[in-house]
N, C-alpha and C positions, 0 to 999 in steps of 0.2 A: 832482156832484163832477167837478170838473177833471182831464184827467188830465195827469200829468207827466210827463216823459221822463228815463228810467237811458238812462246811458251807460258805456260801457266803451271805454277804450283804454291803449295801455301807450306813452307817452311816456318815459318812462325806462330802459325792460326788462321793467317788472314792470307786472303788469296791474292797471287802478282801475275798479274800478265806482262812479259816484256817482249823485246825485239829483237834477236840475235842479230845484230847488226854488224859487227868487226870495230865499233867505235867504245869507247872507255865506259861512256853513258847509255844504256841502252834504253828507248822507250819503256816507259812502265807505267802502267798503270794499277793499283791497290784497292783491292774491297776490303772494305773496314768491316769484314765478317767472317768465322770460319765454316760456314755453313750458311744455305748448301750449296753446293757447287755451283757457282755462277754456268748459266745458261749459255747455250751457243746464241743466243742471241743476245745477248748479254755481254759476249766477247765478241761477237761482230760489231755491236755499237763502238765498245771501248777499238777495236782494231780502226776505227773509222775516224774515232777522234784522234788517234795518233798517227794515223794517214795512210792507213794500210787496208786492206783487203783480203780476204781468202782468195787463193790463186784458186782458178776453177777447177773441180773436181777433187779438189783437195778436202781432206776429214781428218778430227782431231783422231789422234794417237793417246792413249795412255801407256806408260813403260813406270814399273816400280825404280828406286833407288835407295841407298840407304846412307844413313852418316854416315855411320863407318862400314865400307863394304868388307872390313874385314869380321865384321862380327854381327852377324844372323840375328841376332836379340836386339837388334835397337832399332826404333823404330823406323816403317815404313813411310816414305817420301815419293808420292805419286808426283807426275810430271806429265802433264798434256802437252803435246808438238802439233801443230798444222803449218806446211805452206803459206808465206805470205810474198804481198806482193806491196811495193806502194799504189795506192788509189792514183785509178787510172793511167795506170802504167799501160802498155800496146806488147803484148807476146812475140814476141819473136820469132 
């Protein structure tokens, strides 16, 4: 089993966890909040209702980004990554 990568970040205010899946729709889930940073356990629940799991020994990442990476003055766009797996998936 492959594993995939949830993301979270709050491009509009409110924070989105999804599913880098390869499909058009990716799982997502929305906190209707900009603040504060939903908890890892917070995002293991939401990973659990969309059928996933932290692959073991896996930890979120944070990496900056920005609208426009050609211009330094616009605001910053954090982006958290961790390893996922689907729930009860068996390692390989």
């Amino acid at each position: 089993m492959t594993a995939l990568t949830a993301q979270m970040s709050s491009p509009s205010g409110a924070w989105r966890l999804y599913i880098v899946d390869g499909t058009p729709d990716w799982p997502t889930f929305r906190w209707e909040r900009s603040g504060p940073v939903p908890t890892v356990a917070e995002r293991r629940a939401v990973l659990a209702d969309l059928g996933y799991e932290m692959v073991p020994g896996a930890d979120w990442s944070w990496i900056e980004d920005s609208r426009d990476p050609d211009d330094d003055s616009t605001p910053v766009l954090l982006i958290a990554a961790v390893a996922v797996r689907s729930r009860g998936a068996v390692p390989a």
